[in-house]
Structure formats: structure tokens, C-alpha cells
C-alpha positions in Angstrom: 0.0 0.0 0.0 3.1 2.6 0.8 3.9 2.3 -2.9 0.6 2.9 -4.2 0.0 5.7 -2.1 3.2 7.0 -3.4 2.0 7.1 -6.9 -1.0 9.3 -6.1 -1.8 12.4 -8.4 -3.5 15.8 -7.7 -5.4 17.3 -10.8 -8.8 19.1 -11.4 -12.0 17.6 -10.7 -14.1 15.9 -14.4 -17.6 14.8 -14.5 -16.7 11.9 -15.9 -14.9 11.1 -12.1 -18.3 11.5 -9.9 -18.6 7.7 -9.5 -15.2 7.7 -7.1 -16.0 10.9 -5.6 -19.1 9.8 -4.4 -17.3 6.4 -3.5 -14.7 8.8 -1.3 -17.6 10.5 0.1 -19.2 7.8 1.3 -16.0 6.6 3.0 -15.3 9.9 4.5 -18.9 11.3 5.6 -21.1 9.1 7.1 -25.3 9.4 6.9 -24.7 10.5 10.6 -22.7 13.5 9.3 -24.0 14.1 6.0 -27.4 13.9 4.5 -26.3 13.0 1.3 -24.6 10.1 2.3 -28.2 8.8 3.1 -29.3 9.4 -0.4 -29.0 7.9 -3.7 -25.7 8.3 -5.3 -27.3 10.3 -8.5 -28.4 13.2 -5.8 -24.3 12.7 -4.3 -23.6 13.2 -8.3 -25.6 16.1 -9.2 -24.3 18.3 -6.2 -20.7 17.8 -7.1 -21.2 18.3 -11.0 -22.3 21.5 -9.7 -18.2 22.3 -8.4 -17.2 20.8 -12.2 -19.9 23.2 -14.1 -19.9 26.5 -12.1 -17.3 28.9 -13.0 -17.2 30.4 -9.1 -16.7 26.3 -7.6 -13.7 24.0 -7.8 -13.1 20.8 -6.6 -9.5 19.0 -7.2 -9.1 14.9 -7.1 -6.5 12.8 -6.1 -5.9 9.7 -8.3 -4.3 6.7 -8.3 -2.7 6.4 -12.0 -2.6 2.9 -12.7 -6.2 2.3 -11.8 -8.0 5.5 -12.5 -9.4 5.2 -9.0 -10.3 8.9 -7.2 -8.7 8.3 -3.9 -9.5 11.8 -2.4 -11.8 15.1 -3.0 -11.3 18.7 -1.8 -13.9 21.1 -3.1 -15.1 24.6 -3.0 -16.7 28.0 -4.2 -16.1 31.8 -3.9 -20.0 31.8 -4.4 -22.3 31.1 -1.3 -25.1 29.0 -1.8 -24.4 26.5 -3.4 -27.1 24.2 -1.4 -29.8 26.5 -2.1 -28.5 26.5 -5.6 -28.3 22.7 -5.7 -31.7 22.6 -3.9 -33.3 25.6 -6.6 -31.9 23.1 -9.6 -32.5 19.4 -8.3 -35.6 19.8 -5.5 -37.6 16.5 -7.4 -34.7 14.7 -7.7 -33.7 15.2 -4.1 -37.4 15.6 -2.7 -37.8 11.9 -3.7 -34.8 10.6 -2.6 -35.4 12.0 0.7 -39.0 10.8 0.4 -37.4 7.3 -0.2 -34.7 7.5 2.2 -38.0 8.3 4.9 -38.9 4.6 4.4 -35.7 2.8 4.0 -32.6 4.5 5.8 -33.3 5.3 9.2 -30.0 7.6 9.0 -32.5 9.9 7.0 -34.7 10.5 10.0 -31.6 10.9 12.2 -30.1 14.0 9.8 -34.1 15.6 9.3 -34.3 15.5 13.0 -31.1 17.1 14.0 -31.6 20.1 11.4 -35.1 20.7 12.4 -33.4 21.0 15.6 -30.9 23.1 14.9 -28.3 20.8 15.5 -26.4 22.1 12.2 -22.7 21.9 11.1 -20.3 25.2 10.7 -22.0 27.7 8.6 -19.3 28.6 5.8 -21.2 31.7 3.8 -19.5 34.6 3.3 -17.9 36.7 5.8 -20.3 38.4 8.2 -20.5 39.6 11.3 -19.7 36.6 13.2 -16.2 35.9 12.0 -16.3 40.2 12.5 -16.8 40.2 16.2 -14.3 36.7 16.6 -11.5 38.8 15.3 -11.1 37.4 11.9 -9.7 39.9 9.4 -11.8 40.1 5.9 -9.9 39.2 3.1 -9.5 42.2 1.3 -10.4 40.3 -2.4 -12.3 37.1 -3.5 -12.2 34.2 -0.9 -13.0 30.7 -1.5 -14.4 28.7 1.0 -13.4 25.2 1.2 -16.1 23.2 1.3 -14.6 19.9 2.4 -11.5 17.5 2.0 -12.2 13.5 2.2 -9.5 10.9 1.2 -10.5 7.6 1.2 -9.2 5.1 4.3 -7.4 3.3 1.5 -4.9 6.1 0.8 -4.7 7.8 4.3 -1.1 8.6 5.2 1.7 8.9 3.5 0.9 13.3 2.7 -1.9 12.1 0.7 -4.3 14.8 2.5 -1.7 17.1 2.6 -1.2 17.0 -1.6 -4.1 17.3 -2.1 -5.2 20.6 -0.1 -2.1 22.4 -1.7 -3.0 21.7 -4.7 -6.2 22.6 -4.3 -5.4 25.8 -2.5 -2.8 27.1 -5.7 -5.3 26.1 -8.1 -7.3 28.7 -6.2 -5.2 31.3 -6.2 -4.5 30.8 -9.8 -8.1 31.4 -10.7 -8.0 34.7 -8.6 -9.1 34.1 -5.0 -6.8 35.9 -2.1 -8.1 33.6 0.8 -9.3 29.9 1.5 -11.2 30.1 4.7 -12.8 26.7 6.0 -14.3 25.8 9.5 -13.3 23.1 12.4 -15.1 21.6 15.1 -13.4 22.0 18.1 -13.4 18.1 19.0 -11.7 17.6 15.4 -8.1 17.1 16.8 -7.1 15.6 13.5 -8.7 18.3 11.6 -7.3 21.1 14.0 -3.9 19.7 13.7 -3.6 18.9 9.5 -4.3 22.5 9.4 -2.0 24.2 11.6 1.2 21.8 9.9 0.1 23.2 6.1 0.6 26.8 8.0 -3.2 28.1 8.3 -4.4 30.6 10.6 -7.1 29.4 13.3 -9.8 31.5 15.3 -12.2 30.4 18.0 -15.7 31.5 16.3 -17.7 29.8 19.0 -17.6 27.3 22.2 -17.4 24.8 19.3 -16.4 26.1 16.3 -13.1 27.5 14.2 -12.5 29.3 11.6 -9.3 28.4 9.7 -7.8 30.4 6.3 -4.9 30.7 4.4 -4.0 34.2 2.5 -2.4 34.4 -0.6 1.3 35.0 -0.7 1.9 38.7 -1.3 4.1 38.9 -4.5 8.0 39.2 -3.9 9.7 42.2 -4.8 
């Protein structure tokens, strides 16, 4: 496994790689995490296309050459709302697959209850008021907000993760952004320590919460 891992590529998300990526998302995010993982893997493909199609979202791979398997995913956009977007474009699809899910998956009625409930995960729109009072500078230019990073339990260790969120991060700056700014539970140890070795800058948003962000390097000379 060390040598395969060593092979490993980073490139730009295709459509034609959905099937992994909602393979790696199942792996990484469980239905008690993420309603989507409860759902039908054509509503898992029809959100990501949306980071493939849309000219604000990204979302990079990592691949594992001699098979063509996606072994990893990091993804996001410097345009909030992508859900609602999703939601605007797909409701029947998902409507029915949540309908479904209601009958069969009992993980469904798990993630309904806890957002009726307000038990919801970090809120990554744009910068407001929140990460104002917290102390977290505004970025001064376009930010992207990292969505989410998943490698697959296969391919764990060996830098994988760590490839693949600098990649994604300079692919970002390339296409003009300034600042990736993504969000940490507090209990995330793993999480909270991946970031602050690739050199991002943490702030406590909330008893639970984080903000984390990297700034684009200012130019030399």
C-alpha cells in the first residue's frame, strides 16, 4: 500500500470522475454527518457536477494512476449558496430521494431531526458579522471557502491529504481568490492539527467552532 500511495496524483476535478467521488464520500462522511450520504448516489452526483460546471466552484481529485481510482476530494466556491443553488436546480430529484430514504434509511430521519433542531454543522457563507466580532480579518479580495477534504481510508497517510489541499489551495489562487477560509469543530483534533502543519491561521468562532484560512502569498519584490 506505501507504494501505491506513493504514486497518487492531484489534478482538477471531471464529470466523468463522480462515481469515485461519491465512492470517497461515502467513505469519509457518514449518513450521521451528511445527508447525502443517506441518499441515492445520483443526488451525491448532481451536487458535485455543480463544483465541475460553475465557474465560481472548484473541486480537485487525487488519483491513483494505474487504476483511474479517485482516492481523495477537496472542493469549494467563492460563491455562497451553493445548497440553495443545488436545492433551486435538483428539488424532485432530491425531494424523492429523501422521500425514499424516509422509508428505507433510518440515518435519513436521524439527519431531518437534528436540522429541524438546529443541531447544524459550521456555517461557511461569506464573511459576516460573526467571524467580525471573533476577530477574523476580511480578506481584502475574492475568498473561496473550502467546502470539504475527504481521502479515502485506503490512501490515508503517507501526505496524501496534505497533496491534495495544496494543490487545491494554488489552483485557487490561480483562478483569482486571495483567501481559503474553511471551518473546524473544536473536538476535530485531526482536523485542527492537518491544518496548523500546512501553516493556516485558526480563530475560535464559537464554544465549538473555528474558523481556519490561508492568505495568498503577497508577490516578492
Amino acid at each position: 500500500m506505501a507504494e501505491e500511495k506513493e504514486q497518487l496524483h492531484v489534478r482538477d476535478m471531471k464529470l466523468s470522475d463522480l462515481d469515485g467521488v461519491v465512492e470517497v464520500h461515502r467513505n469519509c462522511f457518514t449518513s450521521e454527518t451528511s445527508l447525502f450520504s443517506a441518499l441515492s448516489p445520483d443526488v451525491l452526483k448532481c451536487y458535485y457536477a455543480m463544483y465541475a460546471e460553475e465557474p465560481e466552484s472548484y473541486a480537485a481529485v487525487l488519483e491513483e494512476p494505474a487504476s483511474g481510482r479517485i482516492a481523495g476530494f477537496a472542493f469549494g466556491t467563492t460563491k455562497a449558496g451553493i445548497k440553495r443553488r443545488f436545492l433551486k436546480r435538483y428539488y424532485l430529484k432530491f425531494a424523492l430521494s429523501v422521500l425514499k430514504g424516509l422509508f428505507t434509511n433510518a440515518a435519513v430521519w436521524k439527519s431531518l431531526f437534528a436540522r429541524l433542531w438546529g443541531q447544524r454543522g459550521l456555517n461557511l457563507g461569506g464573511y459576516d458579522s460573526v467571524l467580525a466580532d471573533a476577530g477574523v480579518p476580511a480578506p481584502g479580495g475574492i475568498e473561496d471557502v473550502c467546502m470539504g477534504i475527504g481521502v479515502h481510508s485506503d490512501f490515508r497517510g503517507g501526505g496524501n491529504a496534505a497533496k491534495l489541499i495544496d494543490y487545491y489551495v494554488k489552483r485557487v489562487f490561480e483562478k483569482g481568490a486571495v483567501r481559503v477560509r474553511g471551518g473546524v469543530l473544536k473536538s476535530n483534533i485531526a482536523s485542527m492539527t492537518f491544518f496548523k502543519r500546512r501553516g493556516w491561521n485558526f480563530k475560535d468562532i464559537s464554544d465549538s467552532q473555528v474558523s481556519v484560512w490561508i492568505d495568498k502569498p503577497k508577490e516578492q519584490g
